[in-house]
C-alpha atoms as one frame of an Amber mdcrd trajectory, in Angstrom:
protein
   0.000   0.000   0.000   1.226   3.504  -1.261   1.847   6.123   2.360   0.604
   9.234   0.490   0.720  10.549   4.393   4.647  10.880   4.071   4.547  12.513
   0.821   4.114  16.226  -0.254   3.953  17.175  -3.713   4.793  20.846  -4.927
   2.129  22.017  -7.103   2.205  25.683  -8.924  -0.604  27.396  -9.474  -0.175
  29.731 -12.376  -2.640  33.132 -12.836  -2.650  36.265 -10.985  -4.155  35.861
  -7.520  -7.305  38.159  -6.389  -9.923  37.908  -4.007 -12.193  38.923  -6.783
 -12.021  35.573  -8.442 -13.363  33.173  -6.671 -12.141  30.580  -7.819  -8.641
  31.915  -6.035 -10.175  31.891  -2.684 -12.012  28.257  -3.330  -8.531  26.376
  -4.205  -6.904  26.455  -0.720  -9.860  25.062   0.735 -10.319  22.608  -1.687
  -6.075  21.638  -0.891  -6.973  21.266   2.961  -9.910  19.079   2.138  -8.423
  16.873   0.225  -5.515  16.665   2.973  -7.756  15.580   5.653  -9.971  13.620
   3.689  -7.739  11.519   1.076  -4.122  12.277   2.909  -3.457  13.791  -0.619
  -1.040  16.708   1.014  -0.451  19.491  -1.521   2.353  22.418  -1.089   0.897
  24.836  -3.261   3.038  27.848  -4.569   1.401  30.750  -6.326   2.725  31.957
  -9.672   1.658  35.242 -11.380   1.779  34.619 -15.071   4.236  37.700 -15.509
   7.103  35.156 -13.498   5.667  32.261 -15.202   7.666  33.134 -18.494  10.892
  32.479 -16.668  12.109  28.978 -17.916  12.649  27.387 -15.110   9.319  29.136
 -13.424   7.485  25.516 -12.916   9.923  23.224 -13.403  10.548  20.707 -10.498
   7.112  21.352  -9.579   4.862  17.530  -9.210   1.755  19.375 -11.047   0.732
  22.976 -12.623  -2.760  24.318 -12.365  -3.179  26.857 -14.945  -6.600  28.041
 -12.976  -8.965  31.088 -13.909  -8.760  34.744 -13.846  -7.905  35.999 -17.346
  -7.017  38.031 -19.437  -3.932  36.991 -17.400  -1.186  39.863 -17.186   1.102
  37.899 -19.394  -0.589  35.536 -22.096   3.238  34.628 -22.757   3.499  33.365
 -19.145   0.822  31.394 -19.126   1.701  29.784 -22.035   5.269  28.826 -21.122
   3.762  27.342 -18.308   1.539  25.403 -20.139   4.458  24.153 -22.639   6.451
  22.799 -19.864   4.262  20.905 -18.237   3.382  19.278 -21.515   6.743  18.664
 -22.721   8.453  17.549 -19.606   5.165  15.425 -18.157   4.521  17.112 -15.195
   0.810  16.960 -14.558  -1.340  19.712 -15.537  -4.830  21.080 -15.200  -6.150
  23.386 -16.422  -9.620  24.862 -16.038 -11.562  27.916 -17.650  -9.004  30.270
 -18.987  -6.498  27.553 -18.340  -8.487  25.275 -20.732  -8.297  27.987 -23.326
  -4.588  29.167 -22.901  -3.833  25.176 -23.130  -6.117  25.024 -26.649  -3.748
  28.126 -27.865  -0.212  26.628 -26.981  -0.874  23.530 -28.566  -2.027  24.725
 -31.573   0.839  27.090 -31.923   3.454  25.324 -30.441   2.584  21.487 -31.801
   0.314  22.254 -34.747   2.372  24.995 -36.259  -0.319  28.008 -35.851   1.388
  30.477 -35.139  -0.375  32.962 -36.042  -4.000  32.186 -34.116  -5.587  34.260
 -30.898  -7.415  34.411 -28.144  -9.944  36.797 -28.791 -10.307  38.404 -24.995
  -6.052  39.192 -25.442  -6.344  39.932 -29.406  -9.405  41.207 -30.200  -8.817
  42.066 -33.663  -6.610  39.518 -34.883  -7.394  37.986 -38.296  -7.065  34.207
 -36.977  -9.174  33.437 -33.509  -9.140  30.170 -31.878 -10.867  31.151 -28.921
 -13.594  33.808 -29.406 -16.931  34.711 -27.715 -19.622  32.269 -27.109 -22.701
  32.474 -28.368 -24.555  32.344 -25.304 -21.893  33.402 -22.553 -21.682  30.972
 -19.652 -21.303  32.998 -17.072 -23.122  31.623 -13.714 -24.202  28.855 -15.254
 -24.487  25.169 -15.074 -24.904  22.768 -17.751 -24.427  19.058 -18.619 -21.129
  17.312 -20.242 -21.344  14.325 -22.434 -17.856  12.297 -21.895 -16.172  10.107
 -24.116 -15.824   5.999 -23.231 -12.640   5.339 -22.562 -10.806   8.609 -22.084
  -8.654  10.263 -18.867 -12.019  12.500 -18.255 -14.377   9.751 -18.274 -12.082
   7.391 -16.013 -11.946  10.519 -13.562 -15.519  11.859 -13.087 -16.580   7.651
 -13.018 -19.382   8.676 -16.041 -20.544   9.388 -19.122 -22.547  12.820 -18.422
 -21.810  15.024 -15.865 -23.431  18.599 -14.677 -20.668  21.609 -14.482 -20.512
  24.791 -13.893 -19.497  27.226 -15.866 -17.895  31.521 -15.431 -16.879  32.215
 -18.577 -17.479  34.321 -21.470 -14.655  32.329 -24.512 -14.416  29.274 -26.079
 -12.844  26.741 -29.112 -14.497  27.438 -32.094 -11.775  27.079 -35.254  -9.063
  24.678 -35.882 -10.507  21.955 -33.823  -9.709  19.219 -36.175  -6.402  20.044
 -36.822  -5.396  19.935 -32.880  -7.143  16.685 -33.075  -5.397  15.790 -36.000
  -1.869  16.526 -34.077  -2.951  14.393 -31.439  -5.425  15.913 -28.711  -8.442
  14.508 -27.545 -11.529  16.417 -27.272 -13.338  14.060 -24.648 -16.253  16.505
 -23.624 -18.735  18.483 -25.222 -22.218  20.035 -24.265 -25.366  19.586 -25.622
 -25.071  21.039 -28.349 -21.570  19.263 -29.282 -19.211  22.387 -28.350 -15.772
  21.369 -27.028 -16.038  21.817 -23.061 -12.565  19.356 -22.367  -9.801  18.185
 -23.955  -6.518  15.987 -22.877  -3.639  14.739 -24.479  -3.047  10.816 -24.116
   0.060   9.557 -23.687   1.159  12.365 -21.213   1.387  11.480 -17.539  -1.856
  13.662 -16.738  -3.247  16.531 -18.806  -6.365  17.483 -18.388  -8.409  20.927
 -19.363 -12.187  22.150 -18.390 -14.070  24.887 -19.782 -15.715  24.477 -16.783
 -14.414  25.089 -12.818 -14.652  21.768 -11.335 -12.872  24.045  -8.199 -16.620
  25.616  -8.031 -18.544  21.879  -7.157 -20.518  22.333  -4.230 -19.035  24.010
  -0.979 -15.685  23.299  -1.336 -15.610  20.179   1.399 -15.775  17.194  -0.823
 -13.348  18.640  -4.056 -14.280  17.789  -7.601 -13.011  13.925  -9.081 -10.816
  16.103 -11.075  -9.017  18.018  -8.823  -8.613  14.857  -6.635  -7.463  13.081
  -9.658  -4.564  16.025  -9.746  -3.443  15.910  -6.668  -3.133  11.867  -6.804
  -1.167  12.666  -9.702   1.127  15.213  -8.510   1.603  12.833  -5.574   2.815
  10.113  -7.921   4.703  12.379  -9.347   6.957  13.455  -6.319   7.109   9.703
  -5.171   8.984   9.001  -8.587  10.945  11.475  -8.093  11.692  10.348  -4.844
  12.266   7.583  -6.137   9.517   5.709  -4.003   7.019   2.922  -5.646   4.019
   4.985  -6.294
């Protein structure tokens, strides 16, 4: 049997900290839950996305949350974030503008668009991947369909799952192509819009449009942010060098 009780994994969570968001105040209550419930014992080390461009900013962390809160301060940030935990297998999650920043380095970085946007940074660029949805989801909850088989679906334990939602942006071009190059979109809405994606093969990589940090009060945290932190644990017992 694994002693997750001796272990403490390092995990960084990259955006730019307010009280505002809440979201940012929910996370560190979600962390001490899932100490005292699961013995899943996160050290948890803030990262505004201006420092997160530094290129060694999350490495030798166990996991990286990209969480909400954009526009961040620095889209680069964010993104360098997201390209080393993807690279060098550290687990990641990322959730609402996390989900979308993840959508944008892949396709630039691993399908060789360069030149597409995120519509809330770039308003007027010629190429958006992320732009405005139709019906913004601010507030809201709504169901997820989730693919047999996949990371999501062997996390939340089902096929259809009720989220909610504070967001305004979302995938809408390109989809196939990121697909194409290797990403999995495993969740959509009712209406078949792209709500999360993950990349098999890597360690753990996992991205919501919706906050799974926002599920109920904050006592019992969401599958997927329990599934994180078992990962991130893993993570620092191989590095440890400890059976995990």
């Amino acid at each position: 049997m694994t002693n997750t009780a001796a272990r403490t994994a390092r995990i960084a969570l990259v955006g730019d900290r307010s009280p505002n968001v809440v979201s940012h105040t929910r996370i560190p209550v979600l962390f001490d839950a899932l100490a005292e419930r699961d013995r899943l014992v996160l050290d948890a080390y803030w990262i505004p996305s201006e420092e997160a461009g530094d290129e060694d900013a999350v490495r030798g962390f166990d996991a990286v949350w990209v969480v909400p809160g954009s526009p961040y301060r620095s889209e680069a940030g964010a993104l360098a974030a997201i390209r080393t935990a993807r690279v060098e297998g550290i687990p990641f999650l990322g959730t609402c503008g996390g989900f979308q920043h993840a959508l944008l380095e892949y396709a630039r970085d691993v399908c060789g668009l360069t030149r597409v946007a995120h519509a809330e940074n770039d308003p007027a660029a010629d190429d958006l991947l992320i732009e405005p949805l139709a019906c913004s989801l601010v507030g809201h909850e709504a169901v997820v369909s989730i693919e047999p088989g996949s990371l999501a679906e062997s996390v939340i334990g089902s096929e259809r799952t009720v989220e909610r939602y504070f967001c305004a942006y979302g995938p809408t071009r390109h989809l196939d192509t990121l697909r194409a190059h290797g990403m999995r979109f495993s969740g959509h809405d009712e209406d078949g819009h792209v709500r999360i994606a993950e990349l098999p093969g890597h360690p753990f990589f996992l991205a919501s449009l919706f906050q799974p940090e926002l599920s109920g009060d904050g006592s019992r945290p969401h599958p997927i942010v329990r599934a994180l932190a078992r990962a991130a644990v893993a993570h620092a017992a191989q590095a440890q060098g400890q059976p995990v």
